[in-house]
N, C-alpha and C positions, 0 to 999 in steps of 0.2 A: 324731466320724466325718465328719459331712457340712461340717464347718467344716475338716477336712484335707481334705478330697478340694477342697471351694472353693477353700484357699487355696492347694494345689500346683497346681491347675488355673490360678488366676490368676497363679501368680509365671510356669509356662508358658507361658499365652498370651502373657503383656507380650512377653517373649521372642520368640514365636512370630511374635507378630503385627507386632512390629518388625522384626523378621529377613524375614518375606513383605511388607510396606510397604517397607521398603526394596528388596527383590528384585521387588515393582511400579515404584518411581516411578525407577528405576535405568533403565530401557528408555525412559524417554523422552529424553534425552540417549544414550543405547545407539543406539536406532532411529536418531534424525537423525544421530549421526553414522556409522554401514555404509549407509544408505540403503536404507531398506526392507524389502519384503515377502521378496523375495526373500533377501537378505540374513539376515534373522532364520530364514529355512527351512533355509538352512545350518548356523547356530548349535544349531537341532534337530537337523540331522543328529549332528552329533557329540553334543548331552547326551542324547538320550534313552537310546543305546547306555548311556554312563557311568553314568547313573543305575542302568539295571540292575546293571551291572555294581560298581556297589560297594553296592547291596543284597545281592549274593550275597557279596561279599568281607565285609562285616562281620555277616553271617550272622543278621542282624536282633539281631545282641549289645544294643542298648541297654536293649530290652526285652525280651531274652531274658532277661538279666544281671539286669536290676533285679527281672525276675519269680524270679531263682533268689533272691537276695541277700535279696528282704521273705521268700520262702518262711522261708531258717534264721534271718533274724533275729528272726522272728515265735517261736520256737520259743528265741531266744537262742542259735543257734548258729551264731555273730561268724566264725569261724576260718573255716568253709568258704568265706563269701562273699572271705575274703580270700587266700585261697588261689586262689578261681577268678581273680580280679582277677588276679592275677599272674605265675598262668601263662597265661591269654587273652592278656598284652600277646604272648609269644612268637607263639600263635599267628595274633592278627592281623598281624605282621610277615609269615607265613609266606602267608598269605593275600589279603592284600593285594597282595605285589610279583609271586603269581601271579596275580592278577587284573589287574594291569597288564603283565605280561609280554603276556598274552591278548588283552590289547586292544589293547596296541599292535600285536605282529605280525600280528594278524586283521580291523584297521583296513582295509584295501583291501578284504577281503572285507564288510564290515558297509558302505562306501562304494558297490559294486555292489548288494549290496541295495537302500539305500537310493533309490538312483535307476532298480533297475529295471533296470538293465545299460543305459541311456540316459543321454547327457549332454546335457543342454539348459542351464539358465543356469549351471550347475558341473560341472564333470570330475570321476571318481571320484578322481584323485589331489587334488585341491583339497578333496573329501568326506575323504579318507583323512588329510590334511595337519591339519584340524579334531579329528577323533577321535584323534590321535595326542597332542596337543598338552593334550586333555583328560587321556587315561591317568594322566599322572603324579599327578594326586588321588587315585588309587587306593590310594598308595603309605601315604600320611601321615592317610586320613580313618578307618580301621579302628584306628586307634589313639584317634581322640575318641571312636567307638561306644561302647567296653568304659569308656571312663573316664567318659563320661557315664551308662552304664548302670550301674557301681556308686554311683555319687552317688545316682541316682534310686532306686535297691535301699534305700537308709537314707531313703529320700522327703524328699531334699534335691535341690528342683529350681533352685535358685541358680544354680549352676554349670553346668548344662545350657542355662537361660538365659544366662545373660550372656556363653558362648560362642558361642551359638548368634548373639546382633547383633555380637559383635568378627568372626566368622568370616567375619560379610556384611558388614560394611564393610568389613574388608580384600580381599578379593573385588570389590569393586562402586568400590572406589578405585582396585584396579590395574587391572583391566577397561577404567573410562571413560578412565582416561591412560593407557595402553596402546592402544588403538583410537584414541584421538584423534592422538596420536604417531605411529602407524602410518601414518594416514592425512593429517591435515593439517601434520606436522614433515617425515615421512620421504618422504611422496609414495607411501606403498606401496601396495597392493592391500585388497580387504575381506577377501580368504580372510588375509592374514595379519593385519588387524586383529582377524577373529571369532576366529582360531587362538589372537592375544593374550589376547582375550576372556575364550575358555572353559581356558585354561592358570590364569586367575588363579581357579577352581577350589583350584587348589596352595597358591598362596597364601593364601588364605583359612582354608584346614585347617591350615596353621603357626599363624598363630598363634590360631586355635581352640583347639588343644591345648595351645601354651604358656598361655593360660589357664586351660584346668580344671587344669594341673598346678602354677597357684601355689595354684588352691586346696586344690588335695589336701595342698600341704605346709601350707599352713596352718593347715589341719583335722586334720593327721595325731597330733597329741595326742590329742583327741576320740574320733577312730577307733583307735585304741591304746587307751582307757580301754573304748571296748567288748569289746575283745579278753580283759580283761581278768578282764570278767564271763561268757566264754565257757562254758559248761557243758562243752563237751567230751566230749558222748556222742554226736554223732555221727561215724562215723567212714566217711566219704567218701573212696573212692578216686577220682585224677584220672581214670580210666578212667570210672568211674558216673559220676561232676561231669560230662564233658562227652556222654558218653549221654544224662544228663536235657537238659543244652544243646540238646542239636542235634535233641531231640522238642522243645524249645520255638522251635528259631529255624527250621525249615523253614516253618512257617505265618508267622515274623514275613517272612522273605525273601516270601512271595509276599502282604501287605500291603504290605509296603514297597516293591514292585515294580508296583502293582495301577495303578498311573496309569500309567507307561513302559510298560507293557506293554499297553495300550490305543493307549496311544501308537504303541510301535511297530508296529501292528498296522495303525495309519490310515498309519505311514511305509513299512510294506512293501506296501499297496494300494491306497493314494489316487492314484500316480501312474497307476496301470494299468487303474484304475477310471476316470476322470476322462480317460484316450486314448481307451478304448473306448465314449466317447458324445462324442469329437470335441475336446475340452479340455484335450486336452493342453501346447497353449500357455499355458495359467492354471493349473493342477497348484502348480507351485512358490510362486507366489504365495499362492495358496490354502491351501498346506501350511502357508503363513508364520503366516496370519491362525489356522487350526484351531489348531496346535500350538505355536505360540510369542505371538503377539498376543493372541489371545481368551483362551487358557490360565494366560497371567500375571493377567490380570485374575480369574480365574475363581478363582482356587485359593486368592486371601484369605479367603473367610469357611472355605474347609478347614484353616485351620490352627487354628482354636480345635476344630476335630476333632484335631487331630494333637496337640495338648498334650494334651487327654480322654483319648488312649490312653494317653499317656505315664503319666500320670496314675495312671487309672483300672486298667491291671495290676497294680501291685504291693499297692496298697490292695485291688482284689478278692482276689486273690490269699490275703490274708493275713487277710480276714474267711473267707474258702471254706476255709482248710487249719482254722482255730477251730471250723469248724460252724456260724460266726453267717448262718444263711443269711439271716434278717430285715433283719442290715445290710448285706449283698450285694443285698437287693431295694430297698434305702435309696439305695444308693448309685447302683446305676441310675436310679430315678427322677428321681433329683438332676440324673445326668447328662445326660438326655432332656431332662428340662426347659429345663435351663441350653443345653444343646448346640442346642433346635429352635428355642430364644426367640432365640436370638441370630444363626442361621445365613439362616433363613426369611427375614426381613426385609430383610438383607443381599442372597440372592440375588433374591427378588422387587424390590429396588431397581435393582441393575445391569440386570437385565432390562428394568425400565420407562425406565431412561436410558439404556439401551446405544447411541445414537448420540451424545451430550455426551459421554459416556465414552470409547467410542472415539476420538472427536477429540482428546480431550485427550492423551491417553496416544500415540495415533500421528499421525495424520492423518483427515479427514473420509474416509468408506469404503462405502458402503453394500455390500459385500459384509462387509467387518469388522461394522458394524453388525447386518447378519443374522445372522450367527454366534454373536457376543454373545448377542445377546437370547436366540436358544435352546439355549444354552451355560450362559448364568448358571443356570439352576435346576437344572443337575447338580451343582452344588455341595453339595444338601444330598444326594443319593444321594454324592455323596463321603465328606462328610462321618459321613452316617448309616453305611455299608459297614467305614472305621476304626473307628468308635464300637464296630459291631457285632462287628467283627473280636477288638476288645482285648476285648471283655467272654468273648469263646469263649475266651481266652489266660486268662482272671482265672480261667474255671471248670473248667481242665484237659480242652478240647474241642477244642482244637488244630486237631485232623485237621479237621475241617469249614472249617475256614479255608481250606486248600487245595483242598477240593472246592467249595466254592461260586465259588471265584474261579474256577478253571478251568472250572465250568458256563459264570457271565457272561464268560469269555474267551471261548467257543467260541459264547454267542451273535453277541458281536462279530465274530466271526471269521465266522458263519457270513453275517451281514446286512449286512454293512460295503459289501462291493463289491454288492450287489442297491438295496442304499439310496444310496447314492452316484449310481450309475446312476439312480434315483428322482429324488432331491432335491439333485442334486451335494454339493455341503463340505455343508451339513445334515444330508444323510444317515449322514454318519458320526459327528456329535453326535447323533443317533436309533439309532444300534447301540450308544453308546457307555451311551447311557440304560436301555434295555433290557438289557444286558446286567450293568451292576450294580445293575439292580432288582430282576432275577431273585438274585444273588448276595446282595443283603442280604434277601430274601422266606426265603431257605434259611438262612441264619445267623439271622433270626429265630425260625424255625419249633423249632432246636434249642435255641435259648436257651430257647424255652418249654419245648419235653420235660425239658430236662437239670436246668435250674437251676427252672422251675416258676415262669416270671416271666411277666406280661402286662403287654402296656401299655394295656390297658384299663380303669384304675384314674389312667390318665392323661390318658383319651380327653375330660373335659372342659376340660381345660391346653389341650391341643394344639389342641381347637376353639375354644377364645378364642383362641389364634395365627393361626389361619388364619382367622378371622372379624376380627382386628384386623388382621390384611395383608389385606384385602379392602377394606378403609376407606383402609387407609392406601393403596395401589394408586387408588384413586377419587381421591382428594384430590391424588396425586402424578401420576396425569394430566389432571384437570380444570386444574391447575397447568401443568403441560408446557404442554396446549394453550393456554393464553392469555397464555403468555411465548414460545412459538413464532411470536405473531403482529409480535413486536417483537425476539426476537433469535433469530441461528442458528445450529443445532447443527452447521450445519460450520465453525465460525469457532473457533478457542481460548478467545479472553477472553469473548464470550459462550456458548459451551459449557459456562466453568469457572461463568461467572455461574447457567445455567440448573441446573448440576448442585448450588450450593451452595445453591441456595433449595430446588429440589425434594426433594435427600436431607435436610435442614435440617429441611423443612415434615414431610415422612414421618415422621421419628424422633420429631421431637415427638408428633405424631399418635398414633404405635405406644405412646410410654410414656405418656403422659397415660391414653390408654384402658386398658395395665396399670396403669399407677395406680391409676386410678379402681372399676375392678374387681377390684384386690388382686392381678393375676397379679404384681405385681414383687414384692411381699412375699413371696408363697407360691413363686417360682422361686428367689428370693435371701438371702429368711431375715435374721439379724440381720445380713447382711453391709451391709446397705443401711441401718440403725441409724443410726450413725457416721456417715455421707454425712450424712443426713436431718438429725442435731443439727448440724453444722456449715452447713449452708443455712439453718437458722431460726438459727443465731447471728449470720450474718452480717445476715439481713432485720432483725434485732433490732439 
């Protein structure tokens, strides 16, 4: 049990974490070439809409599909999973090209939003020209959802991965030469370089798809041989099949949507918030650094969250419909563990380097750098909020997914412009805090009632984590400051210098001290085995 949940988790993250390193270090040649802050606030303007917006069009299929698909297979009944696969392709066609019809004609409207009905460094048609240009992703990414979500339903996460890095480099190759072309070939503008930008969205989802579909035929012997052993007692009408769907994918759409929707939330009141204490002239910039600069950086240690879900639905799933409640409490554990050891550290590091970091990535910033620093530790409420979200999906609790999000929505919604006005652009990383802490407090509270789980039986793990980032935080700015006295964090090549000793020094720090007091054995299990004999062969 705990060595599949490790190993889908791990072929995920590779994936994951590829696919988000690339989707970081892409923006540093991005950035210099549209130039800047302002520039990159554009770029948000049009993806945060889209991201909504093909959350709803693939109707959280990947893990709605995989959680329907472990359900019958668990039970060995092959047919229905293959059934829903094949008529989902219809209806994500169906769905899809309405959600890009939608975006595209309602584009001017989402453009006026966006700026407030004010144009200061971009026109709402130059807004509208972005989001338009996006749309077309809409068309072709609702068809990788359903294909990736049956892969994952037989907890085969290969093919999820390895689409998931072809999708971004093809994305992040047309993007940079597209922009670049636009701007230094063609002589053209940044709206139609970003418009390039965010189009190559489209591309990227081509051949995303053309990948998981050579594995499906190559696999398709395999899965025909399951077919085979099918029991055929149950007998699912497509009417039921997509009633149970669509009670499982409403809570996945408002996960899948829990970041943009935050987002859009700072892009429908930041500018308006940010006039009304006289700031209006820095609004857009500012936008740039919250929601496109600081948030790139921020969102890599969330992605070894985002594979935990993928993960961890179908495997819950399929010990919860057995009864084995003991290895449903196993598998959490596992996941907490694995999920705080590695997120904690991560976001506690960028926080304590957040000005090397920023420089490297855009330019030296102390407005970027403030951000950062109090940005990087929403990472693990991201993080934890996903975790928390899929395990309410594993234990057929759904509905609470959508009420806790829509709580920490409306506290953001409620604090966003009071904090703002407070603490300008901080401010709205302080609502953004609060409101999914309150969201993951509630999705905690019922994991306990429903499933009878505490993590109180982990409360000494977690305090060797947070007592081993306490050292390692000590040591990584006793560090800073007496390499701050000799190089500087707003310069690149000492930046990249200051940031590769100090996260360098950390890490070691971090595992030496789980070493030495066993947290990496007791988090990682035999998986660390195999490591350990080939480092004493080679010292040998």
């Amino acid at each position: 049990m705990s060595s599949n949940l490790i190993r889908g988790t791990f072929i995920l993250t590779l994936g994951t974490f590829i696919s988000k390193f690339l989707g970081l270090f892409y923006v540093i040649p991005f950035y210099s070439i549209i130039g800047g802050e302002d520039a990159a606030a554009l770029y948000s303007y049009g993806y945060v809409p889209y991201t909504i917006f093909i959350s709803i069009a693939t109707a959280g299929v990947p893990l709605a599909v995989s959680k329907y698909i472990a359900k019958y297979n668990a039970i060995e009944e092959y047919a229905v999973g293959r059934k829903l696969f094949k008529s989902g392709m219809v209806i994500m066609l169906m769905t899809g090209f309405a959600a890009f019809l939608i975006m595209y004609s309602f584009a001017p409207f989402f453009a006026q939003l966006s700026l407030n009905g004010e144009e200061t460094t971009y026109t709402i048609e130059d807004v509208t020209t972005v989001i338009r240009a996006v749309s077309f992703a809409l068309i072709i990414v609702p068809f990788m959802s359903i294909t990736r979500g049956f892969f994952q339903g037989h907890q085969s996460m290969g093919p999820s991965a390895v689409s998931t890095v072809v999708e971004q480099i093809a994305r992040i190759a047309f993007l940079l030469a597209g922009a670049y072309i636009v701007i230094y070939v063609m002589d053209g503008s940044v709206v139609t370089a970003v418009s390039v930008a965010t189009f190559a969205a489209f591309i990227g989802a081509v051949f995303g798809l053309i990948v998981l579909y050579v594995y499906f035929f190559k696999r398709k012997k395999h899965l025909d041989k399951l077919l085979e052993q099918d029991k055929g007692q149950a007998k699912v009408s497509l009417f039921g099949m997509y009633s149970e769907i669509v009670v499982y994918a409403i809570p996945f759409i408002f996960v899948g949507i829990a970041i943009p929707l935050y987002q859009l939330v700072d892009q429908l009141t930041f500018s308006r918030a940010m006039s009304q204490i006289g700031l209006a002239d820095q609004a857009v910039s500012a936008f740039g650094i919250l929601n496109f600069s600081t948030q790139k950086l921020v969102i890599i240690p969330v992605s070894l969250a985002t594979a935990f879900a993928m993960t961890l639905v179908p495997m819950v799933t399929s010990s919860f419909v057995k009864g084995k409640m003991d290895v449903v409490t196993q598998q959490l554990n596992k996941t907490f563990e694995v999920l705080l050891f590695l997120t904690v550290p991560a976001a506690v590091g960028m926080a304590l380097l957040a000005e090397p970091l920023y420089t490297i990535f855009y330019e030296a910033s102390a407005l970027g750098t403030d951000v950062l620093r109090v940005y990087a530790p929403i990472a693990i409420l991201f993080a934890l909020f996903s975790v928390t979200a899929a395990i309410l999906q594993g234990i057929n609790e759904q509905r609470f997914t959508v009420l806790s999000l829509l709580t920490g929505i409306l506290v953001k919604l409620s604090l966003n412009i009071p904090l703002i006005k407070l603490f300008e652009t901080e401010g709205a990383v302080y609502a953004t805090a609060l409101g999914y802490s309150t969201s993951i407090i509630i999705n905690l509270v019922v994991i306990r009632f429903y499933a009878n789980y505490s993590l109180r039986p982990l409360a000494k793990k977690i305090g060797l984590i947070i007592g081993f980032n306490v050292v390692m935080a000590v040591v990584v700015m006793a560090l800073y400051g007496v390499l701050s006295f000799v190089l500087s964090a707003q310069s690149d090549g000492p930046a990249l210098l200051i940031t590769i000793i100090c996260a360098g020094a950390g890490a070691v720090v971090y595992f030496v001290l789980s070493q030495k007091f066993g947290l990496l054995d007791e988090v990682f299990g035999s998986r660390l085995d195999g490591i350990k004999r080939k480092l004493r062969l080679k010292k040998a």
